[in-house]
N, C-alpha and C positions, 0 to 999 in steps of 0.2 A: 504494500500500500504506500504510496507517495505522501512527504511530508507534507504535512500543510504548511501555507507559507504564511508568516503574520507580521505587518506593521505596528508597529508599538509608537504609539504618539505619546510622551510624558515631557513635559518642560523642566521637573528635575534631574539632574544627569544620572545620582546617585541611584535612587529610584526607578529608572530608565534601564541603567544596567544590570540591578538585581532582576528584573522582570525578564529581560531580555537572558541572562543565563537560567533562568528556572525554566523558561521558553525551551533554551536549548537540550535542555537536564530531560523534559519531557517527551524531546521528540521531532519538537518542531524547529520550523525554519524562521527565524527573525530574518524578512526582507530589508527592514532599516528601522532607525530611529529618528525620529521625527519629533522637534521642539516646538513649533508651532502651528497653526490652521493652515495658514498658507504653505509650509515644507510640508505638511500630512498628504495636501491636494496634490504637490508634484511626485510625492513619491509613489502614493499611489499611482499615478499616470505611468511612472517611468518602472517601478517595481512591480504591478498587477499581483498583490498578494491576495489570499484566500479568505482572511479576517483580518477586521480594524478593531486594537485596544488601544480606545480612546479616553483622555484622563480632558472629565470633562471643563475641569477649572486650568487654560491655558494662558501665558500672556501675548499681545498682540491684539489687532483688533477682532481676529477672527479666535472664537473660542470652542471647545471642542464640539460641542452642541451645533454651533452654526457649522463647523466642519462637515461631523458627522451628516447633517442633513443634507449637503453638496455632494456628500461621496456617494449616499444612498440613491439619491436621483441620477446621478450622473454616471455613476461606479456602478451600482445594484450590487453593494458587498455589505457584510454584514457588521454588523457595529457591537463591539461590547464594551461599556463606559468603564474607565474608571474612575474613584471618587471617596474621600474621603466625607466631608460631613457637605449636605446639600439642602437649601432651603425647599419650600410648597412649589415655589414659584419655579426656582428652577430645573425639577422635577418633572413636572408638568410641559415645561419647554423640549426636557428630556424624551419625556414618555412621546410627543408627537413625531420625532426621527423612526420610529419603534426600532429602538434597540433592542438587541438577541439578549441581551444580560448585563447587569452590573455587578460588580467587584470593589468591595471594600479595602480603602487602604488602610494597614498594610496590608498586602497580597501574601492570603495564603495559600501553597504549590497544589492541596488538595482542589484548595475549592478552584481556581484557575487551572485545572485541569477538566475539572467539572464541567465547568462554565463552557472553557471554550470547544469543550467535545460536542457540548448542547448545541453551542450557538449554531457551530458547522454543519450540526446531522438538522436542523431546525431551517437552515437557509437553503441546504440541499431541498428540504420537503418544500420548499417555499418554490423552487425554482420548478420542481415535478409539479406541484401546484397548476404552476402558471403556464406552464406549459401545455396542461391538460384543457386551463380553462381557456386559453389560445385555439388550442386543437377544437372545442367545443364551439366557440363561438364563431373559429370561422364555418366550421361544419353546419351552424344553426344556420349563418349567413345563405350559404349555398345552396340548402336543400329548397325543394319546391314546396312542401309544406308550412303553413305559418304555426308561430309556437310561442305561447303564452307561458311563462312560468310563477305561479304564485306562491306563500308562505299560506303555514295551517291558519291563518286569520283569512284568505285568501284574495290578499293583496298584490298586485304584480308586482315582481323582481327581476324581468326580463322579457322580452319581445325582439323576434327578430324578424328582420325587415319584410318578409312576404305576411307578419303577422300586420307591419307598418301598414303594410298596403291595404290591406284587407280593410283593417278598421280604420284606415284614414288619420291615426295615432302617429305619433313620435312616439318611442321606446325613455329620451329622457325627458318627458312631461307625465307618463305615466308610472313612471315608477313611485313605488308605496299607494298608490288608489286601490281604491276592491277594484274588485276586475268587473262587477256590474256596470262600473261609469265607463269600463273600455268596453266591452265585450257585451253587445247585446243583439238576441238571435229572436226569429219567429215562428210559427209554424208557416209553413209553404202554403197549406190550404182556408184553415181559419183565420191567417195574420194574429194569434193571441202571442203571448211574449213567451217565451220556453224557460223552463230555468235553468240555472248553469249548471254545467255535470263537475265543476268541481267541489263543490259540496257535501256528492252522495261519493266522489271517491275518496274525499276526508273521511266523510263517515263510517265509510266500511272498507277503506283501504285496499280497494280493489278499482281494474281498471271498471270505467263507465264508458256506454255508449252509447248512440243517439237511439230513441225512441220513436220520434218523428222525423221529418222529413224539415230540416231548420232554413231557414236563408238569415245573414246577418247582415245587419242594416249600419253600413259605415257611419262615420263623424258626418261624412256630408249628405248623405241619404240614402246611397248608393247601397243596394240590393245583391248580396249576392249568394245563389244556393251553395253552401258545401255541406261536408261530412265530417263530423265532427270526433275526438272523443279525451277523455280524461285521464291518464294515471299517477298513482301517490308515489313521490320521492322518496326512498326508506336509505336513512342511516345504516351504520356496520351493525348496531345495534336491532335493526328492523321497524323503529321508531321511523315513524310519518313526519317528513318535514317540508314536505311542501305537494305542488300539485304541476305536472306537464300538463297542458292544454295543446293539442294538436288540431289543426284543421285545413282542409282545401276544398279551393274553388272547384266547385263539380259541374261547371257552365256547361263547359265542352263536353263532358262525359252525355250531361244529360241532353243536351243537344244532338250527338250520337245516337244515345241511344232511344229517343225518340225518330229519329230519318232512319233507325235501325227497323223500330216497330211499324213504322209507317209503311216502307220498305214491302216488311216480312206481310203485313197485310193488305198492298197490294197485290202482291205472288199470290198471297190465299186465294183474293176474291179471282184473279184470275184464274187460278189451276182448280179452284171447286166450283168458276162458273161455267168450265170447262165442259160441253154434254158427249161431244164427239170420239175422245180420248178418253182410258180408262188411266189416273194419274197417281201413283200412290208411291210410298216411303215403306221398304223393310228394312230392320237393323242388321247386323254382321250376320247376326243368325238364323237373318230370312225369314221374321216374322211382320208381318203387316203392323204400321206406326202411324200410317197417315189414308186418306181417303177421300175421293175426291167425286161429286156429282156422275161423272163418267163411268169414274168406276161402279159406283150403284147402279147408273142404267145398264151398263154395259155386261157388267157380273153379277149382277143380283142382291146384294149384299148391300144394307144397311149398313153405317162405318160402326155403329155400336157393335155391332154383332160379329164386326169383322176381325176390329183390330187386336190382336196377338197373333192373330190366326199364320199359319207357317204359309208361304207361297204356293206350296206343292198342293194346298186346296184347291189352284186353277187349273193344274195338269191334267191328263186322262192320269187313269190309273196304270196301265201297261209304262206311261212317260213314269211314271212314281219311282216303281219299279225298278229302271234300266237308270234312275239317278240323276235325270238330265233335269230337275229344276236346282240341283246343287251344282250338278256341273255350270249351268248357268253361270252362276253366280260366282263363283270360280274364275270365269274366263273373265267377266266384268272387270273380277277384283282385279288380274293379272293383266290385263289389255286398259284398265278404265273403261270399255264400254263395249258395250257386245249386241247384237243385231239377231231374231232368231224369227223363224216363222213357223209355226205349228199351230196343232190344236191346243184348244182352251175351254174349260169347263164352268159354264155358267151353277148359280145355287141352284134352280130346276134340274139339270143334269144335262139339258140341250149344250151342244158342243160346236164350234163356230172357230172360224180356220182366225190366227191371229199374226199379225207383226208385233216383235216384240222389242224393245229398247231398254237395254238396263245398263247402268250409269256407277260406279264406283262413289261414293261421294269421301271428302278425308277434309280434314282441318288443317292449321295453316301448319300443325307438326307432322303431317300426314298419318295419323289415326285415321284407320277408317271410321266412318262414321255411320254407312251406312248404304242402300242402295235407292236411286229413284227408276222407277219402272213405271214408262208408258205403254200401254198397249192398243190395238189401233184394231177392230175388225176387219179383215180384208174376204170376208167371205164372197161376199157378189165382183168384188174384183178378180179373185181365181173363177167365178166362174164366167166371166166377162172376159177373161183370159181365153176358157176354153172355150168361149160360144167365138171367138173370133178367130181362133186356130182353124173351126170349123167351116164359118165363113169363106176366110183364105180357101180353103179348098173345094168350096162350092162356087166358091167364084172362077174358076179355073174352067169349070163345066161354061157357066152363059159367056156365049161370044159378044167381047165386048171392045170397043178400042181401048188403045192403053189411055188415054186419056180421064174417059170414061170410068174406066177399071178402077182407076188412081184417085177419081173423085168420089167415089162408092166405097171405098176402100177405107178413104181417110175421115167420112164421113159417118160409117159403121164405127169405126175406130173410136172415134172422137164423142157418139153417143155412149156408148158401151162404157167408156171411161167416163162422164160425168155423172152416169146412172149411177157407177160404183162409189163414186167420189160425193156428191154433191143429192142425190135421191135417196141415200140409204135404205138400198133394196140389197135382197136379200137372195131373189129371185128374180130371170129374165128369160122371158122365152122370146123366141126368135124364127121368124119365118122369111125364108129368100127365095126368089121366085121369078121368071122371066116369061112375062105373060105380053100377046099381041104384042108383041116388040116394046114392051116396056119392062123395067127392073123391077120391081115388089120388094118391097121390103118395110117386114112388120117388126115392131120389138115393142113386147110387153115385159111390164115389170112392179112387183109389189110395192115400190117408196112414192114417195110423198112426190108430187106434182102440181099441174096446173090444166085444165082444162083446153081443148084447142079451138072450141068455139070461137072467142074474141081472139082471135088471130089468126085464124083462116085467111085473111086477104092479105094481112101481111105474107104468110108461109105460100100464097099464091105467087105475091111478090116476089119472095125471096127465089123463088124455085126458079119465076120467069129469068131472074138476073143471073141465078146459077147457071142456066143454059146459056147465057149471053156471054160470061165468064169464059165457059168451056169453048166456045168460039172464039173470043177473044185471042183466049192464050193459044190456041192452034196460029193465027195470024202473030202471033208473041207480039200483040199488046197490051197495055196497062189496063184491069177492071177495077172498078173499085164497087163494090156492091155493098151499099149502105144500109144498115135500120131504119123501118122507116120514122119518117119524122127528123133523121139525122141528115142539116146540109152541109156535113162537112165534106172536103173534099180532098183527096191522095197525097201524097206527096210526090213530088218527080219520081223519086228513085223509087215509089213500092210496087212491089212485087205481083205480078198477077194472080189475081184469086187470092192477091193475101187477106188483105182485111177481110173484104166482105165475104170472101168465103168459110173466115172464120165466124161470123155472124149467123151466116147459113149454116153451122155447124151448131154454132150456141143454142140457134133456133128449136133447131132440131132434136138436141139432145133434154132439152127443156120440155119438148111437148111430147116424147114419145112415150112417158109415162101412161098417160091416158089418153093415147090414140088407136083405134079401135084396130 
């Protein structure tokens, strides 16, 4: 262990040098001897010793008191007086330096061993001290939280600056008030006043937390929601000495999390206003979590009735079986998304060919979280597939120009496909025929429609301009064959029979629902 070094300040010589070998007898290091306030100041500067024994009655105009109180501020070393007999007064002058100890003269080796063992291990503690409460206050500074610290009266003794800001306070105008006059909160929905949580965590010396929902209402009126909460300060002994008051601004959070629910609720009304798609949520282990209008038209199922229920309720049973609604789910997790077309089992038992879409879902750690499954009826579309395979090859038989062919063709094509899509039929029968040198052709089907009465003269129309088309594009000029009622007119560059043949097409596929 390194000696410690000490200046010995004494204006008698004799006195000075006994002190100074009992110094050395002990262990330590006398840096110098010093006779007055002014050589104490330089020596310290020029010697940086460890402790100052200072003999408080010096001559000169500077006396050791006024010394001591220069080195302390200037130096931060530690002071131990020496002194024979002292009045109130100058005691008191004494006691404001705060001296580590004083020493009666004469000096005895015990007790100035005493002393100066105290003073050094006491300015050491002083120096951890302060270093701690450095370390503390810049760390109060920094953090994003503000923070009140009160005594068990619960008065503030501390505020750091994002507490500043909050309540609109200085930290030194508030120090020593109840923390009432600083700190004053409300409820969010009544405006009534809340009372402080540092109260109940004096009382039962435990942390407190918010009950309601607070906003605190700065120095200058200013409004703002946070989250609040309390805990009690405990000594080494476990005694309560004061109170941390924590709190932040929750502006943005709540703001968030409001564009969050807002958000989240307009997905809802869209995917449960959803009738066409069956839309639903299983967890990791593929049981149904969510449910959506679609899915009840589509599957039968009621969401109360549904939800836990495992996925493999929609499969046939042979699919159960051979494992393929876990394999599913499998491929999802493995690919994020997997595309499947099979059958699918309504709660009646009827069975109905489906598209199937199932989606990995994971969070921003990548946990899975779960899967979203659309499914789509495509039952009138396969067979809207097959009646037009069928077609193709009946059309092979009526002799037809390619023209011809390729308008019949794409016009079969094009109803069969909106029947599937846009009539939610389930069923299409279909009649082709080449009758007196005309084409025939019937297509009935179970979905929802429109009558062809009130548009008979339009579909007269359309039909005369489709023939006009078909001539047109033989001579390879522009048709443009409009709805009627529409005068708009082509563009240079389109295409023959494009527009209006698609029109002739919309027509058609619109009214053959219930056309005889």
């Amino acid at each position: 262990m390194d000696k410690a070094r000490i200046l010995v300040v004494e204006d008698e010589d004799l006195l000075a040098e006994d002190i100074q070998e009992r110094l050395k007898n002990l262990g330590y290091e006398v840096t110098a001897v010093a006779h007055s306030g002014e050589e104490a100041l330089a020596s310290v500067a020029s010697t940086q010793p460890d402790l100052v024994l200072m003999d408080i009655r010096l001559k000169g105009n500077m006396d050791g008191i006024d010394a001591a109180r220069v080195i302390r501020e200037r130096f931060n070393l530690p002071v131990v007086y020496l002194t024979g007999e002292a009045g109130g007064a100058t005691l008191e002058r004494a006691k404001a330096t705060e001296p580590l100890g004083y020493l009666l003269k004469p000096i005895d080796e015990k007790r100035l061993y005493s002393t100066v063992e105290i003073a050094l291990y006491k300015h050491k503690m002083d120096q951890r001290l302060r270093r701690i409460e450095r370390w503390f206050a810049t760390t109060l500074k920094s953090i994003g939280d503000a923070v009140i610290v009160t005594d068990t009266e619960g008065r503030v003794t501390l505020m750091n600056p994002m507490a500043e800001k909050l309540t609109g306070r200085k930290s030194s105008e508030t120090a020593g008030k109840p923390l009432a006059h600083v700190y004053q909160t409300v409820n969010a929905e009544t405006r009534e006043a809340l009372d402080s949580l540092v109260p109940q965590a004096l009382r039962e010396g435990v942390v407190a937390g918010p009950t309601n929902r607070a906003v605190l209402i700065s120095r200058q009126g200013a409004e703002t929601p946070i989250d609040e909460s309390a805990a009690p300060i405990r000594d080494n002994a476990g005694n309560v000495t004061g109170v941390v008051l924590t709190f932040r601004d929750v502006s943005e959070h709540q703001r968030a999390r409001q564009a969050l629910q807002e958000s989240e609720e307009r997905f809802r009304v869209l995917v449960e206003g959803v009738q066409d798609y069956a839309i639903f949520m299983v967890d990791p282990t593929g049981r149904v979590t969510s449910w959506n209008a679609g899915a009840e038209r589509l599957l039968g199922y009621r969401s109360e009735e549904i939800q836990g229920a495992p996925l493999s309720r929609f499969s046939t049973a042979q699919e159960v079986r051979r494992g393929r609604p876990a394999r599913e789910l499998q491929l999802a997790r493995q690919r994020g998304r997997t595309e499947v077309e099979g059958w699918r089992v309504r709660k009646d038992g009827s069975r109905f060919q489906a598209n199937v879409i199932i989606t990995a879902l994971h969070d921003d750690q990548g946990r899975l979280l779960g899967f979203a499954q659309v499914t789509r009826d495509i039952t009138g579309l396969k067979q809207a597939e097959k009646e037009l395979t069928e077609f193709v090859s009946e059309l092979k038989d009526i002799p037809l120009s390619q023209d011809r062919a390729t308008a019949a063709f794409r016009i079969f094509q094009e109803t069969l496909t909106n029947i599937a899509r846009h009539a939610r039929a389930t069923r299409v029968n279909i009649r082709l025929a080449a009758s007196h040198g005309r084409l025939v052709l019937e297509v009935q089907d179970n979905g929802k429609g429109v009558t062809a009465r009130p548009f008979r003269r339009q579909i007269t129309r359309l039909a005369r301009n489709a023939r006009a088309g078909l001539d047109a594009r033989r001579r390879g000029e522009h048709c443009w064959t409009p709805w009627p009622g529409d005068d708009r007119r082509p563009a240079p560059s389109a295409h023959p029979l494009g527009k209006g043949h698609q029109h002739l097409k919309l027509c058609a596929s619109s009214l053959q629902t219930t056309m005889p």
